[in-house]
N, C-alpha and C positions, 0 to 999 in steps of 0.2 A: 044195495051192495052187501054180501055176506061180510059180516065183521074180521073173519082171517086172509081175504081180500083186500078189504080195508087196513089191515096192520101192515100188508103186504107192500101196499101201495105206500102206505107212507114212510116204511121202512127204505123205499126206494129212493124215493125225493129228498128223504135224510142224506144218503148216499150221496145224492149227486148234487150235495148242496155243499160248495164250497166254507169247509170251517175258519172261523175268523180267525183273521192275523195268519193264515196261512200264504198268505203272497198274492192269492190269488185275484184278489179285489185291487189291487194296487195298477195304475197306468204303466203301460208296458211298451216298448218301441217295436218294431216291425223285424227285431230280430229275437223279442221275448224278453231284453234285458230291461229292467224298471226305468220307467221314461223319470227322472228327477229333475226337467225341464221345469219352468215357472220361477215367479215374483215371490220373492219371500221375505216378510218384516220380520228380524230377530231382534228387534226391541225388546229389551225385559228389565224389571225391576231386581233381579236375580244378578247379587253381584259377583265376579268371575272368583274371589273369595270370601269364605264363611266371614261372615260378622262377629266380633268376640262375644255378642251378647247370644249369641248362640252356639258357643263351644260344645262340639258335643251332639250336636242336636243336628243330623242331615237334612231334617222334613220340618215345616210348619207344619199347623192346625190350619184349619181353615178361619179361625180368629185372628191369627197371626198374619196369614196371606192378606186378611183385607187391610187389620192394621195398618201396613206399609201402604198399602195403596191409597188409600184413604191422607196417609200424611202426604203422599206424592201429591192426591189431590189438592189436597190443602196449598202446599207450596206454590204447584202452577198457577191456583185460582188467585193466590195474593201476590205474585210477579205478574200474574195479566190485568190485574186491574189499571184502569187509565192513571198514568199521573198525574199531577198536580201542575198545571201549567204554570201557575205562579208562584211556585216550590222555590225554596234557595238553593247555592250552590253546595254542591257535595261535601260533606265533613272532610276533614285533612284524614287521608289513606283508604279515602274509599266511601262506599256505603253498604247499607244491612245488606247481609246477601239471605233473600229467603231460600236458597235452597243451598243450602248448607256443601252439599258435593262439591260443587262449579266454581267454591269460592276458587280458589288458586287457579283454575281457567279462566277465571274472568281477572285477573290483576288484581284485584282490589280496587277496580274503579265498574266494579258493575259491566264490562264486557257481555254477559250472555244475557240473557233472560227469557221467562218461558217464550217467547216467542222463535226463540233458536234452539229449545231443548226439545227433544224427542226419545225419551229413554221406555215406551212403553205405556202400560195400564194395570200392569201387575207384574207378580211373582211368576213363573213357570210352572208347571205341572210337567213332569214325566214319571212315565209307568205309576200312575197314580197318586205320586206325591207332591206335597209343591217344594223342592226343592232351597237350602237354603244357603247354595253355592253352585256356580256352574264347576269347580274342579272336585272330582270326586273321588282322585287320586292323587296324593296321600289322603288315605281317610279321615283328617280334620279339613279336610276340604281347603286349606293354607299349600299356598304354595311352599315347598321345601325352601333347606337354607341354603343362603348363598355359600357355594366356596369360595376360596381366598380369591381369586382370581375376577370372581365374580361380584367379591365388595371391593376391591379395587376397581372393576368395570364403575359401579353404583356411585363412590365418591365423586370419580373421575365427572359421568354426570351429574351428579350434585351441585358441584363446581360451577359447571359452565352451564346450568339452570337455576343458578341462584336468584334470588326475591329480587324487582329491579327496584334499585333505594334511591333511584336519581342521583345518583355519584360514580361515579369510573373507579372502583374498590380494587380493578383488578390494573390500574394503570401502571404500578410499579412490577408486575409479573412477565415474566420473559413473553409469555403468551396471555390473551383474552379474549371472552368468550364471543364477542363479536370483532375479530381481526379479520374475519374471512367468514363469504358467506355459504360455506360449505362446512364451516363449524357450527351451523345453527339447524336445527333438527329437521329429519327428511318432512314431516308435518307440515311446518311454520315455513318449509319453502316451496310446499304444495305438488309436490314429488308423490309424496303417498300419505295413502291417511292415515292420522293418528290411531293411538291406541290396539294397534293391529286389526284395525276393521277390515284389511285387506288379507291379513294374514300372511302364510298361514303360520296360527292357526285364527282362525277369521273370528273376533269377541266383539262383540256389539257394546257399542260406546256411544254420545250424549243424543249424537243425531245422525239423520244421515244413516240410517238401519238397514235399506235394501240390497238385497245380492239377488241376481238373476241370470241364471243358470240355462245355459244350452247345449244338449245333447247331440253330438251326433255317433256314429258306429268307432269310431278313432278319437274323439276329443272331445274334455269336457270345458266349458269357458262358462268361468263364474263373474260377473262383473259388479262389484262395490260401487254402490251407490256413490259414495264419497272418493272424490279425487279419481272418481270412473278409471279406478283401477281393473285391470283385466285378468285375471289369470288364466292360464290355457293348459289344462290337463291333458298330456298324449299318455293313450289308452294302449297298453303294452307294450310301450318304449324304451329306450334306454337314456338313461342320464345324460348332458353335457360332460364334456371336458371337466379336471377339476378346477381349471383356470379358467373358467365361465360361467362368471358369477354376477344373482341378479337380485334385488334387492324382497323379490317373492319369493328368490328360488328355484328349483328347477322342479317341477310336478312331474311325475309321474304315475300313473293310475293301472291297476286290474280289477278286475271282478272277480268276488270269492261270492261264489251262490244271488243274491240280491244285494251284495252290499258292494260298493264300490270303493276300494284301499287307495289311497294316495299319500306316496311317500314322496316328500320335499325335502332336498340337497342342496347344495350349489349355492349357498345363501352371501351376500356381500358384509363385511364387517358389521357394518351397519344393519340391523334390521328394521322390519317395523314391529313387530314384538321387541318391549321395552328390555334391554341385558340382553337382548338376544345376542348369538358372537354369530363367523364365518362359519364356525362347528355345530351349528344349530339343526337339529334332525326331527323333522314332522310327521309325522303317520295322522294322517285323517281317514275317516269312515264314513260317509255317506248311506243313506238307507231310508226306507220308506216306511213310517209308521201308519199311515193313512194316505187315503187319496190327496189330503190337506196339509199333511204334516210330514216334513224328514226330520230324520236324528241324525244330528251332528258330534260324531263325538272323535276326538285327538289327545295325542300324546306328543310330546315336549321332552326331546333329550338336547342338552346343551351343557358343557363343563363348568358355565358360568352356574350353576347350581349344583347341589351335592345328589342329588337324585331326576328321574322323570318325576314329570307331574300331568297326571288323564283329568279332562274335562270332557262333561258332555250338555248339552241344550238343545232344544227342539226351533227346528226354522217352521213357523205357519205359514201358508200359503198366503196371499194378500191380490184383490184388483189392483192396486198400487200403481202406479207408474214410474218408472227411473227414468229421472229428468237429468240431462247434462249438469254435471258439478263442476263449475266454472271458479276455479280456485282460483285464478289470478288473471284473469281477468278485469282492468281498473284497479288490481292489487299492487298498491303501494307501499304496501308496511315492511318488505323488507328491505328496500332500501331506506327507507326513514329509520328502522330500525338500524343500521349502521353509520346512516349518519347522524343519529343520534348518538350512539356510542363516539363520533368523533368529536361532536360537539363536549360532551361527557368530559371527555380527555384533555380537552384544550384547557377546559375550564381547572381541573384538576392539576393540571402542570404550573397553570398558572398561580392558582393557589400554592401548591410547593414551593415555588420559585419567591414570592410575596411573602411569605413563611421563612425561607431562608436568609432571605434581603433581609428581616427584621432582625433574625437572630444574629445575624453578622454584625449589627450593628449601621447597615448601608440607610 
């Protein structure tokens, strides 16, 4: 073949070679809109804010990325080791916790261990970095500060999530934090998952990772592994009522070119984003980095803080399976947990009353 033929030819095949990252490689539905359908583990060791020991600093090293992982290793392989069958009983207030995070999840009696923890195998990578916070808005990667409103929200919980000291501390208070079991968090009464894994906006937390996603031409249903929460995006809809209000919110979704916007309203006082109020305003973005890979990335307006704050992280594809999360099922800790607190109180009254007998003199 003449060689000006040959430039010819290959100048053509250039042509008609789709250039990467142009869209064109990415699964497509039957009306050309990016199919986002599939199982996706958003495990990561990447926490939702910058660590102080890296102020300043949005990216690891590649030293850095294994570092962490390497200590994550460490922690799960000395929490899976077999126990001690002829071990004593647990020191007064608990035992070692090896993984330092979970202590306050686990009580202080050892509640989790790796056998219930799934937080990944590493740091994150996006657009080449490994990231060293999922918020990347404000740029210290720190969530902004609260306004007034929003540390009076914070105490308010503080309060009624206090350390439990095996005493009724709050018996002499008009109210307490287990009077009612609709005072005890939507979490721990198996309502929705913690941590906002259900969102929005949806952050991967200890276990329990999977969201699995179904496409069709009007609606998108993303389903949390945890507390097999459902959420259902209508695809150029219109909001509810403002007096219909749900604990996810009200989703609504369009398409701007490949990316799919979904703006969340309607939220109930309660969220599952922690300070979240009723005024809570979500914009999520969905989008296709790869055959294997979305980017997730959202924005957070609520007056319970002084500003928004944008995060983004990458959902991988996974074989995975989403198995039924049967949260209460044989679950009996929350009524033990209130009769506990009755038990708590009696004991405590009585003690007052024994206290005051003395000092009277009776």
């Amino acid at each position: 073949m003449p060689r000006h033929a040959w430039l010819s030819l290959t100048a053509l095949c250039l042509a008609a070679t789709p250039a990467l990252g142009d869209g064109s490689d990415i699964p497509r539905t039957a009306s050309g809109r990016p199919d986002l359908s599939g199982v996706y583990n958003v495990a990561t060791l990447t926490p939702l804010q910058r660590p102080k020991q890296f102020e300043g600093q949005a990216s690891l090293t590649d030293a850095e990325a294994e570092a962490i992982a390497e200590r994550w290793r460490n922690y799960i392989a000395k929490d899976s080791a077999p126990s001690d069958p002829n071990r004593s009983a647990p020191p007064a207030g608990g035992t070692e916790f090896y993984i330092p995070e979970f202590e306050g999840a686990a009580g202080g009696v050892g509640g989790y261990n790796a056998f219930f923890v799934d937080v990944g195998n590493s740091s994150f990578k996006l657009d080449g970095a490994w990231r060293t916070s999922i918020i990347v808005d404000p740029p210290n990667g720190r969530l902004p500060p609260l306004s007034e409103h929003g540390m009076a929200r914070l105490a308010s919980s503080r309060e009624r999530m206090q350390e439990n000291t095996g005493t009724a501390w709050w018996v002499n208070q008009e109210t307490g934090p287990y009077d009612d079991p609709e005072m005890r968090p939507l979490g721990e009464r198996c309502l929705l998952g913690f941590g906002s894994t259900s969102g929005p906006p949806m952050l991967p937390v200890m276990y329990n990772n999977l969201k699995r996603i179904v496409q069709t031409e009007d609606t998108v249903m993303i389903l949390a592994e945890m507390n097999h929460d459902a959420r259902i995006i209508r695809i150029d809809g219109e909001h509810e009522p403002d007096s219909v209000r749900k604990w996810m919110g009200d989703s609504i979704g369009h398409w701007e070119g490949d990316e799919l916007v979904v703006k969340t309203t309607n939220f109930r006082e309660t969220t599952g984003l922690m300070l979240g109020s009723a005024d809570l305003r979500v914009e999520e973005r969905f989008s296709r980095i790869d055959q294997a890979t979305l980017r997730y990335r959202f924005t957070v307006e609520d007056p319970n803080w002084t500003a928004s704050w944008t995060g983004e992280y990458p959902w991988p594809a996974t074989d995975e399976r989403v198995f039924e999360y049967a949260c209460h099922e044989g679950n009996y800790a929350l009524g033990g947990i209130l009769r506990g607190a009755r038990v708590l109180e009696r004991d405590a009254l009585a003690q007052q009353d024994e206290s005051s007998g003395k000092s009277s003199g009776r």
